[in-house]
N, C-alpha and C positions, 0 to 999 in steps of 0.2 A: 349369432351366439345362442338363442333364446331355442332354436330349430335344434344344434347342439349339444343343448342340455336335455331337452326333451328325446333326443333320440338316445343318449346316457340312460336315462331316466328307464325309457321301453325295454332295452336291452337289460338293465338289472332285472325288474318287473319279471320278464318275460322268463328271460333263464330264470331267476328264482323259483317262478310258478314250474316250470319242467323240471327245476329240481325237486322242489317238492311232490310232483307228480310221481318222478322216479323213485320217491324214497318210500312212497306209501305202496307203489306196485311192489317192490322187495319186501317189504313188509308183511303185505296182503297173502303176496303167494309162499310167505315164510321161504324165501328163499336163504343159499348160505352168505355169507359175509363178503366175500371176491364175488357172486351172484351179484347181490344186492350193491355194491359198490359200483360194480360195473352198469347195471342199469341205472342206477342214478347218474352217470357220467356219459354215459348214452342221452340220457333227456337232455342235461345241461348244456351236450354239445348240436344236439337236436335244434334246441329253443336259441343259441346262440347262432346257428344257422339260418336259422328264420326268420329271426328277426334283421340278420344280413342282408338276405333276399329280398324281404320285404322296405328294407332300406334303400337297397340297390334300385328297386322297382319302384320308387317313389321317386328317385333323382331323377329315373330317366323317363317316368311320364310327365314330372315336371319343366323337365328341358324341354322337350315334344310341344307342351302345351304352351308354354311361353314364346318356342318360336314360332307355333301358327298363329299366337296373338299378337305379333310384331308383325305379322306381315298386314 
């Protein structure tokens, strides 16, 4: 449960922070309104992928390592 929350927890984090990344690069390069929206939705889906990835790739070194330490 605790594993759970903490991986809720990264996934907000994470996208949040690639949102905010997106919103400042629209900003910076004064892009237009459909520009700048779309690149904000680009990070969010970015950081929302990574942190999948990175989730995905935690379960399965973790099954890996717990069955060579069963043997």
């Amino acid at each position: 449960m605790t594993e759970a929350i903490m991986l809720l927890l990264w996934i907000v984090l994470a996208t949040g922070a690639f949102l905010v990344v997106g919103s400042l690069y629209g900003y910076r390069h004064n892009l237009s309104k459909p520009n700048a929206i779309f690149y904000t939705a680009l990070a969010f889906y970015l950081g929302l992928f990574v942190v999948t990835f990175l989730s995905i790739a935690n379960a399965i070194i973790e099954i890996a390592f717990s069955t060579l330490f069963q043997i």
